[in-house]
N, C-alpha and C positions, 0 to 999 in steps of 0.2 A: 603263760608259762611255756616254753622252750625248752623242750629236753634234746641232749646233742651226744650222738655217740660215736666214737671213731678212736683216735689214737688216743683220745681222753674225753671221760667225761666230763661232761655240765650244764648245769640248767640255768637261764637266762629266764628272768621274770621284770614283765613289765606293768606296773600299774599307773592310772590317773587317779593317785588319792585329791577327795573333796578337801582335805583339810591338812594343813604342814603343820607339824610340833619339830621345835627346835628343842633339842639337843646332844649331849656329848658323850659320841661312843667310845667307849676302852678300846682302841686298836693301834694299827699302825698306819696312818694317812698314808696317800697314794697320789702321787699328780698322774694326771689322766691328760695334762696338757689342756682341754678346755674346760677342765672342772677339777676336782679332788674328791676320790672316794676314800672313804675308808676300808680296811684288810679287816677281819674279825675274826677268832677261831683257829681252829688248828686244820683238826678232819670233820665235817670238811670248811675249807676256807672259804671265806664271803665278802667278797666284795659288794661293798653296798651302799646307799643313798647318794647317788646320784642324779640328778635330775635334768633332764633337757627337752626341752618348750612341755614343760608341764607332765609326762611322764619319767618317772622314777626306775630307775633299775637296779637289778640285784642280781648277783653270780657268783653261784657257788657251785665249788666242785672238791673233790678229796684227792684228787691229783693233779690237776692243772696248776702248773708251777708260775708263780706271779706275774711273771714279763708275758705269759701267754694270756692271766687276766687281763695285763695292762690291754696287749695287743685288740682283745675281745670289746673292752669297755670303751678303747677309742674309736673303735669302727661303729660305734653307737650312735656316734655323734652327728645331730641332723636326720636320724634315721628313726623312725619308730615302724614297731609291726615284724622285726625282721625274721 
């Protein structure tokens, strides 16, 4: 978990779950360009399940306005640990 403080916050969580369950969250899809997350929530918003080579991410914050989600959750890609 990654907590991030400055002109906004938000916490960037990464995990290697043992096991996927599929299913369908109530939100607003999101194209992320090499994947699609889902939007959840209001305060705070959460961007979530996404996955790339086997770690899962999550980012939530109560004022990072979405284009700056998007911005966060493409620079993920390829990248773990950051």
């Amino acid at each position: 978990m990654l907590r991030y403080e400055g002109t906004y916050h938000y916490t960037l969580t990464e995990s290697r779950p043992r096991e996927q369950t599929v299913s369908m969250l109530a939100g607003e899809p999101v194209d992320l360009g090499f994947t699609v997350g889902v939007l959840v929530g209001d305060e705070p918003k959460t961007l979530v399940w996404w996955t790339e080579d086997g770690v899962e991410f999550r980012l939530s914050s109560a004022e990072l306005p979405v284009e700056e989600m998007v911005r966060i959750a493409r620079s993920t890609e390829g990248e773990t640990g950051k």
